[in-house]
N, C-alpha and C positions, 0 to 999 in steps of 0.2 A: 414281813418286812416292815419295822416300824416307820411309820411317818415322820419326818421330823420337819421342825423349824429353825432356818439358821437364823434367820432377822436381818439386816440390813451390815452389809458389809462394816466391819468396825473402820477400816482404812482403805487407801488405795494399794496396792503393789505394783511394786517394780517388779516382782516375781511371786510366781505361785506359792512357791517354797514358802517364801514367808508369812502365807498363811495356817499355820498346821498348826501351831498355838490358838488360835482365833477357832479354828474350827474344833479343834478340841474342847475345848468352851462352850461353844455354843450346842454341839450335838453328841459329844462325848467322844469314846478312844474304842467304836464299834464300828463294825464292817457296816457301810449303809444297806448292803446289800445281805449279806448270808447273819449278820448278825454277832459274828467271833468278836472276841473283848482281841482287840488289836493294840493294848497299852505298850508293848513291846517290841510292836513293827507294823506302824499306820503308814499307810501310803494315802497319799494327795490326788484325787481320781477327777478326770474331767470327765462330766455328763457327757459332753461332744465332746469327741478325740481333739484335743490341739492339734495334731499332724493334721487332721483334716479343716480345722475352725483355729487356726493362730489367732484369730482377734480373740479369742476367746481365753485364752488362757490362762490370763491373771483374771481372771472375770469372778466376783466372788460369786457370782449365779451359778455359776459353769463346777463350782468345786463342791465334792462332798470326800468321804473318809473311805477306803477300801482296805481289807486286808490285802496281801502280796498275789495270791489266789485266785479272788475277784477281778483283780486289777488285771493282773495276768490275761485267765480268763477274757476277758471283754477286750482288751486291748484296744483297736482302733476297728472294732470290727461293726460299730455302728457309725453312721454319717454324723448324727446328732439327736435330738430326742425323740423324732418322729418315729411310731412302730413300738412306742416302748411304755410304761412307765417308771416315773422315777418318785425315791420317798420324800423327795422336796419339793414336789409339783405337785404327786397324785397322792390320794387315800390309798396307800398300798396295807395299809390294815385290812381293808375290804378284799383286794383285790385276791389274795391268797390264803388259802389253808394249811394246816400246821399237821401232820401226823410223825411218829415217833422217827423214820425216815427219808419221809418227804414231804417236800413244798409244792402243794397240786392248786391249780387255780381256781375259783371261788364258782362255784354252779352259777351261784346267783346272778354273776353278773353276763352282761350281754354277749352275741357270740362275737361282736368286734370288740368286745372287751377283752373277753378272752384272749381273743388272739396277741393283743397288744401285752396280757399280762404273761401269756405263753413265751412270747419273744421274750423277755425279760428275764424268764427261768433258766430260755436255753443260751442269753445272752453272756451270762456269767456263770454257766455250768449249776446251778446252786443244789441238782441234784444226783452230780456225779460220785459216786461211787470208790472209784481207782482213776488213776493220771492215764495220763498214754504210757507207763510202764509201770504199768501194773499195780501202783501202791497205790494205797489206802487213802483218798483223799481226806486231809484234817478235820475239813469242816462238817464232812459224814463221820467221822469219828468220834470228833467234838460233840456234836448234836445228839446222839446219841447217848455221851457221858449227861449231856446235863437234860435232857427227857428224863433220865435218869435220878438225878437230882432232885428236881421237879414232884417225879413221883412218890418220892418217899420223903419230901417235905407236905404233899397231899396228904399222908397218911398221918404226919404230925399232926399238922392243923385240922384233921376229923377228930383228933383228940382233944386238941385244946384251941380253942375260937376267942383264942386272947389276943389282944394289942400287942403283948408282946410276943407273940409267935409270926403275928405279921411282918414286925418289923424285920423277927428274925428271916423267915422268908425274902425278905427284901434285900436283904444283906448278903443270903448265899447266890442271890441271883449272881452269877458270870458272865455270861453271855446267852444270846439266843433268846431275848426277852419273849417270842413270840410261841414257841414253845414251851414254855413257861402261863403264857396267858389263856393257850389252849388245855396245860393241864388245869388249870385253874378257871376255869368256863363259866360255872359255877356259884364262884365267889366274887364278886364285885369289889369286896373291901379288900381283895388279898391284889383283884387287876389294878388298883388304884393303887396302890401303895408301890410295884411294880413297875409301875409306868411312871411317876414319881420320881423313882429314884434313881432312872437316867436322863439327864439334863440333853435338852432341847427336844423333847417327844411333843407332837402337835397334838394336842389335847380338843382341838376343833374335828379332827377324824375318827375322836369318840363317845358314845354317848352317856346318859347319866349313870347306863350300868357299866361302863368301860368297854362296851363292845363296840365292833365298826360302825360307823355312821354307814350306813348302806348307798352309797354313792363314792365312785372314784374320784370324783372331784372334790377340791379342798374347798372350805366355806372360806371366804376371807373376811377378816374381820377389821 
């Protein structure tokens, strides 16, 4: 789950709505949460449920990007942020691990950590499988296309460790950047160019080789 930085509300709203340009800007047109490229069907997610936090609703704090899935998912089934983390608040680079079809939480961190990053997996389903009838959920299908991806742009770039393989690299990413960073562990120059190349990534949650800063909390600067 990439970290991200929105930065300081650009305006006020009279409605949420009217932030979804702002926030496409500031942290790109991906799930904050599962990571799907959502340029085609972004939904506007409140941290805390409005139904349960109305003041909060046009709150640019309160907003981040979710696929329809995610959003679905999580609905109003938390109070507000406690019990959780989130990629606007916390180092969720740390908090989680990447394999080809699961998002497992990070050994390292502590067992109250755990627990808070645990809620947050089963918060938005992110490693469900099939819906409640039966079918293939996207985001298991997706993840899977581009591990895939991933893979055999690895096997590229053992061939050739040029600038321009990187860039290429950087360009077939779609989604799922995190998947991506795991195939690439590795390469430092290929995590950077990666992370790079979607706008608003908190580059404070990582360090000179592009791995997590080992702490869930965000450094502010």
């Amino acid at each position: 789950m990439r970290p991200v930085n929105k930065g300081l509300a650009p305006q006020t709203y009279a409605s949420y709505l009217q932030a979804k340009d702002d926030l496409r800007d500031a942290i790109g047109s991906y799930c904050s949460y599962c990571e799907l490229n959502i340029s085609n069907g972004m939904d506007i997610e409140h941290v805390s449920p409005k139904s349960k936090n109305p003041t909060l609703e046009n709150d640019w704090d309160n907003l981040l990007v979710a696929c329809k899935i995610c959003n679905r998912n999580k609905s109003n089934n938390n109070d507000n942020r406690d019990g959780y983390i989130f990629p606007d608040t916390h180092n969720t680079a740390y908090a989680f691990r990447y394999t080809k079809t699961k998002v497992l939480v990070n050994n390292e961190l502590s067992e109250d950590e755990k627990v808070l990053a645990k809620n947050t997996i089963d918060l938005v389903k992110l490693n469900r499988e099939k819906d409640s009838k039966n079918r293939k959920d996207d985001r298991y299908v997706q993840r899977l296309i581009e591990w895939g991806k991933a893979e055999e742009s690895l096997k590229d770039y053992l061939k050739n460790h040029s600038q321009e393989m990187i860039n290429q690299i950087a360009r077939s990413h779609t989604h799922f950047i995190s998947s991506w960073l795991e195939v690439f562990k590795d390469y430092p120059e290929v995590k950077k160019a990666l992370l790079e190349s979607v706008v608003g990534t908190d580059f404070t949650c990582y360090d000179n080789s592009f791995d997590a800063v080992k702490s869930l909390k965000k450094i502010k600067i």
